[in-house]
Z-matrix of the N, CA and C atoms (Angstrom, degrees):
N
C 1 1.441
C 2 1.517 1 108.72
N 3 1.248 2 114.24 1 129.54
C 4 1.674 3 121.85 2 177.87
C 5 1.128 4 108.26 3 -93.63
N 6 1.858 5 103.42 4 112.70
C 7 1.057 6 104.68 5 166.05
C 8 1.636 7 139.04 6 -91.28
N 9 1.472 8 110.16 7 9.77
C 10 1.328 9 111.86 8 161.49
C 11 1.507 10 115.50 9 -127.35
N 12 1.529 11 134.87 10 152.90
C 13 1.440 12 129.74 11 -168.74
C 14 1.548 13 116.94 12 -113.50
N 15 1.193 14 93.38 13 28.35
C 16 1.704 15 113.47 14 163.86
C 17 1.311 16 93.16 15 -51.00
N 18 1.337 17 89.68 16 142.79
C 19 1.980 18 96.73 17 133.53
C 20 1.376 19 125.38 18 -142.62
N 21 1.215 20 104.32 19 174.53
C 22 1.277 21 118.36 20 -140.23
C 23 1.662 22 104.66 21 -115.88
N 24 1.424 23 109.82 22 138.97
C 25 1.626 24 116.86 23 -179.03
C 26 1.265 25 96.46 24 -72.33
N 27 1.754 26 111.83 25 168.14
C 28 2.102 27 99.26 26 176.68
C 29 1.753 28 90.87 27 -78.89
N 30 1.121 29 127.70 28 19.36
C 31 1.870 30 94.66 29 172.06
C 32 1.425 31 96.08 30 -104.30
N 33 0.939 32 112.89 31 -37.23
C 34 1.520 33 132.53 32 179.33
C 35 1.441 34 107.01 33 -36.22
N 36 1.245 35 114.87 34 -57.94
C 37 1.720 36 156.36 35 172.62
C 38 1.674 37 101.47 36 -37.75
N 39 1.845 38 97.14 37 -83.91
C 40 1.663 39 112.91 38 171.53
C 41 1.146 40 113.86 39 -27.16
N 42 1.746 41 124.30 40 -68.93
C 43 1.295 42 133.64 41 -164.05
C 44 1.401 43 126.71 42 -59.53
N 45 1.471 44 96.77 43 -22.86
C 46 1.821 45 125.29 44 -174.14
C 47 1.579 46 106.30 45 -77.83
N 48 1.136 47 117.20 46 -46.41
C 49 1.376 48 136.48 47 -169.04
C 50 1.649 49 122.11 48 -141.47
N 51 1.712 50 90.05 49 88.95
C 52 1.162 51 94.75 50 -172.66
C 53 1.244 52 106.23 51 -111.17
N 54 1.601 53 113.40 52 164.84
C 55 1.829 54 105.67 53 -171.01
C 56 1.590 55 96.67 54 -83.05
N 57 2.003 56 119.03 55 176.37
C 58 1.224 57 116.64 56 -170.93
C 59 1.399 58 93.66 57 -66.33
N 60 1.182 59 104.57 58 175.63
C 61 1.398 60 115.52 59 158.47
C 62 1.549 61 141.11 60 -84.98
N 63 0.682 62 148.18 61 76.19
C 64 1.655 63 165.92 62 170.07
C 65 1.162 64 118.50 63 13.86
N 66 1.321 65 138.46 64 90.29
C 67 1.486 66 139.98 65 -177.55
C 68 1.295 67 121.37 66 95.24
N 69 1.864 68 108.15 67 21.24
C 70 1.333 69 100.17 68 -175.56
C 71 1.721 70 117.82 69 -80.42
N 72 1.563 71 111.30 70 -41.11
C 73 1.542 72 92.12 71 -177.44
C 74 1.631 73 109.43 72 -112.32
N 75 1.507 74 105.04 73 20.38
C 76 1.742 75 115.84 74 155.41
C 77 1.185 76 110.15 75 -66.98
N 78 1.978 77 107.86 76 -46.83
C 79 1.833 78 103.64 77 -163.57
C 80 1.825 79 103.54 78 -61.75
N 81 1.756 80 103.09 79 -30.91
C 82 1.759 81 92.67 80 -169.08
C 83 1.429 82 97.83 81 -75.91
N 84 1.200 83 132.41 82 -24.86
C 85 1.241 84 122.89 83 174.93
C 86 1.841 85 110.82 84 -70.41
N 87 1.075 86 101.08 85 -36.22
C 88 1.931 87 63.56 86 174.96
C 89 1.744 88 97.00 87 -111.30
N 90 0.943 89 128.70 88 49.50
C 91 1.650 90 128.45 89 136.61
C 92 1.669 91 102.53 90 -89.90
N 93 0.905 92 121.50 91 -49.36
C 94 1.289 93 112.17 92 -174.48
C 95 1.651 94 113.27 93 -62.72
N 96 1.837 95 106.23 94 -45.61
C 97 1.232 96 98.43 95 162.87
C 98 1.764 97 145.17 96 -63.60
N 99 1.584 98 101.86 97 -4.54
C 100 1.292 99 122.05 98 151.21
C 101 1.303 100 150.48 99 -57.41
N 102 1.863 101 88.73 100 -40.78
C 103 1.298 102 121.73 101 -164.02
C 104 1.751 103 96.91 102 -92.74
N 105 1.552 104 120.57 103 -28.19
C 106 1.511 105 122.56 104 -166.77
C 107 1.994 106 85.98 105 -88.24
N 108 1.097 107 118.53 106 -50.88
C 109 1.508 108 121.85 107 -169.64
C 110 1.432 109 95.53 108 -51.23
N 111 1.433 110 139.32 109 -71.22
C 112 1.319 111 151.23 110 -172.34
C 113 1.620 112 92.31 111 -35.60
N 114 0.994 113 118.94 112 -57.55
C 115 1.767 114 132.20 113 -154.63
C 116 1.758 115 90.87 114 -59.80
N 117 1.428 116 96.47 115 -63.75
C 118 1.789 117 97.65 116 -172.28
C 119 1.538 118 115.43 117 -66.59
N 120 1.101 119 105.73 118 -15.48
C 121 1.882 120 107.87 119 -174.04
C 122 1.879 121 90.87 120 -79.32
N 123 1.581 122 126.94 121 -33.45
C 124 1.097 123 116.07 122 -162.31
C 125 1.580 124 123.40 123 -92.22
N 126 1.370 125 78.35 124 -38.29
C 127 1.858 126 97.50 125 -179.10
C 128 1.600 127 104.84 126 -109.51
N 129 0.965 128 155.42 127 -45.46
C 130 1.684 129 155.35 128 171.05
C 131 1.631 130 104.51 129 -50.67
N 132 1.057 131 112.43 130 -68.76
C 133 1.789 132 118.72 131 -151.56
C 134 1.363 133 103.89 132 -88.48
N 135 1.632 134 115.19 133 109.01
C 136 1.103 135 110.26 134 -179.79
C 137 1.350 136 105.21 135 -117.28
N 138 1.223 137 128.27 136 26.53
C 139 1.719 138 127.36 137 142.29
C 140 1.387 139 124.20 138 -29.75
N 141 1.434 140 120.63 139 152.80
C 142 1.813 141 105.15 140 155.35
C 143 1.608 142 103.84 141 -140.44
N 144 1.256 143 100.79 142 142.60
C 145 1.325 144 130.73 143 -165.69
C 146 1.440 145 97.14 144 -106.40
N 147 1.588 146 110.23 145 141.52
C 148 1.475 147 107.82 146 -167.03
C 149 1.788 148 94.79 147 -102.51
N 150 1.374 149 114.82 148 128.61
C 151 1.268 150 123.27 149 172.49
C 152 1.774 151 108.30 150 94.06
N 153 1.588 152 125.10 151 -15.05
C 154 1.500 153 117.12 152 140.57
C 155 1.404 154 119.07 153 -118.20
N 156 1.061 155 106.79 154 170.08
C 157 1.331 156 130.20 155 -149.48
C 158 1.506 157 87.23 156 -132.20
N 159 1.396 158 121.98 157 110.56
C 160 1.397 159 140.46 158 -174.98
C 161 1.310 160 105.71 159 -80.53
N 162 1.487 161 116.09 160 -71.52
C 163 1.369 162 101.63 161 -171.79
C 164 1.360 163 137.68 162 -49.80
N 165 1.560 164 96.98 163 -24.16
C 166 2.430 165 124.84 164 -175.26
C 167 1.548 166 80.10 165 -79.24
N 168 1.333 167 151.62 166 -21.94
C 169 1.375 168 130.36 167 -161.03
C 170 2.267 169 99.56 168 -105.43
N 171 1.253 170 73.51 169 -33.09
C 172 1.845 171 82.63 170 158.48
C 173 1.567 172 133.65 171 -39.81
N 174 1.769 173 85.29 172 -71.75
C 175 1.731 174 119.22 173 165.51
C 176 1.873 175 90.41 174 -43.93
N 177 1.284 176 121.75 175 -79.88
C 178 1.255 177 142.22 176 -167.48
C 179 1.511 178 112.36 177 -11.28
N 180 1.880 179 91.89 178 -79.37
C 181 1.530 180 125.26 179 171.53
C 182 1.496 181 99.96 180 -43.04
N 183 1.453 182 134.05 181 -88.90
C 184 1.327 183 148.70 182 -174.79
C 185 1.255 184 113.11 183 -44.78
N 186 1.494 185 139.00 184 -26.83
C 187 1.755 186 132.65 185 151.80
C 188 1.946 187 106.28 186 -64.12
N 189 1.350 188 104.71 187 -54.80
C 190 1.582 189 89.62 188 173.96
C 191 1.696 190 123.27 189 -65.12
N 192 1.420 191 105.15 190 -41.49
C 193 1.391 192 80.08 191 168.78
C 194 1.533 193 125.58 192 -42.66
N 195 1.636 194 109.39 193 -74.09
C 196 1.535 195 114.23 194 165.75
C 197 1.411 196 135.16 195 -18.37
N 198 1.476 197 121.76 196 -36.83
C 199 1.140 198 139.71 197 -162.52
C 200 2.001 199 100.05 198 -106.73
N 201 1.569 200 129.81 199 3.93
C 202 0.936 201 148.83 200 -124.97
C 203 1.767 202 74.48 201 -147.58
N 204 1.546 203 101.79 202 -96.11
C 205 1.328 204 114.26 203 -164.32
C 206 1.624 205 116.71 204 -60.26
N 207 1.477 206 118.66 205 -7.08
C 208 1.609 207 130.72 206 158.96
C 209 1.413 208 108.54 207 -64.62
N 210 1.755 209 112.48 208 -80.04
C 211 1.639 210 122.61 209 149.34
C 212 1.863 211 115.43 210 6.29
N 213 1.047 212 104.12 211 -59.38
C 214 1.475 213 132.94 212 -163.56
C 215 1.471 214 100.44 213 -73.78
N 216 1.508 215 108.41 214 -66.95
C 217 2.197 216 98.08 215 167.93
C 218 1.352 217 100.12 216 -44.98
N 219 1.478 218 107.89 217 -52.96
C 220 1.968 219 90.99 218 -136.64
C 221 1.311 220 89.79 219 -55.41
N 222 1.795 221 128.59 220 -40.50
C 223 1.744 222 102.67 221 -144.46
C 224 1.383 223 100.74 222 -96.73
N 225 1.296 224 105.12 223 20.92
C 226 2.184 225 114.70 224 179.74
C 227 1.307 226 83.67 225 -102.72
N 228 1.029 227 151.45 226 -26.05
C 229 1.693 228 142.30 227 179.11
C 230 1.543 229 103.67 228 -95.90
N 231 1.027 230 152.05 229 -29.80
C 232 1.203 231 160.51 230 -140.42
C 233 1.797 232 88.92 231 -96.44
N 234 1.156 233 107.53 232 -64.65
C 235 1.600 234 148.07 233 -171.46
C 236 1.942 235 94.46 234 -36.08
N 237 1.508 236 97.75 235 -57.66
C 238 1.221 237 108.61 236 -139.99
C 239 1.525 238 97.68 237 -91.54
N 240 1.725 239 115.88 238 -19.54
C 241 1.533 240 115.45 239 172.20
C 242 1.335 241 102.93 240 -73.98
N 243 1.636 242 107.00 241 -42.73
C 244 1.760 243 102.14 242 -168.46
C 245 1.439 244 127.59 243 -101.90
N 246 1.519 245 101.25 244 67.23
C 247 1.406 246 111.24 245 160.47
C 248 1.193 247 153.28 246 -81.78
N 249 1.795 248 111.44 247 11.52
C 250 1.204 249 144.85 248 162.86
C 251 1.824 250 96.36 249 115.97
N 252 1.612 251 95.65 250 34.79
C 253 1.962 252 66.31 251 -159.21
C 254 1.090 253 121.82 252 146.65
N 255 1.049 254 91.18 253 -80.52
C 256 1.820 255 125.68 254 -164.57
C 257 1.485 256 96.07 255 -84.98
N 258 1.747 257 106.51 256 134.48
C 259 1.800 258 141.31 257 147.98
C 260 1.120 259 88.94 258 -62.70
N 261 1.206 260 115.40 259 135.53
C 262 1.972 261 135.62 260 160.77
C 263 1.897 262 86.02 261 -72.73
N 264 1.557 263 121.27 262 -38.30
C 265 1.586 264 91.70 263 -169.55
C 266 1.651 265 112.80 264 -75.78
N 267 1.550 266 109.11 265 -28.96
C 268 1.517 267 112.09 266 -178.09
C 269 1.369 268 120.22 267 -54.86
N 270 1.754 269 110.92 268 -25.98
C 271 1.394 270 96.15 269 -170.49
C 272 1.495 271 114.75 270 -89.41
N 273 1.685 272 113.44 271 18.68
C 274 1.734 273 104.59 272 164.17
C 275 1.244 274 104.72 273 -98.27
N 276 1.579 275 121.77 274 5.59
C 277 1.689 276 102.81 275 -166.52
C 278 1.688 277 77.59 276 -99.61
N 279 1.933 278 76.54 277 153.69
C 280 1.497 279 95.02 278 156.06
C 281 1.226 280 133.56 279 -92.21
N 282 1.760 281 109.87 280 149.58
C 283 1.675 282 122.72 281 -152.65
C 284 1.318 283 99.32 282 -56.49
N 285 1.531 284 108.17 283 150.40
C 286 1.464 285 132.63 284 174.94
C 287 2.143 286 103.52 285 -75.65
């Protein structure tokens, strides 16, 4: 139910209602799934493979995850100041 009978320009519109954003709690999900793979390639698997080097691909996996799930704050904070403007909580209150 709308509680105010404004209306709205289409940017006005766009900015108000925007779709989620795309890869936000997939990207922490596979940093983390990076970060657990890295862990077991380094410390779990003590096989050796001729021509890799398991544990350096560990290190590898587990810096990108990390460097992945950092990535992941900044542009979830970035995101959330620059919404043209607009508080996601202000736009349920009604106008002053």
């Amino acid at each position: 139910m709308c509680r105010s009978k404004r209306v709205f320009t289409r940017s006005e519109f766009r900015t108000l209602v925007r779709a989620p954003e795309v890869g936000g709690m997939v990207g922490f999900g596979v940093s983390i799934f990076l970060i657990t793979l890295g862990a077991i390639f380094k410390w779990a698997i003590k096989a050796h493979l001729s021509g890799i080097d398991l544990p350096a691909l560990g290190v590898i996996l587990m810096v990108v995850g990390a460097a992945s799930f950092l990535l992941q704050i900044v542009m979830m904070s970035r995101t959330r100041t620059s919404r043209g403007g607009i508080d996601l909580d202000e736009r349920d209150q009604p106008p002053v």
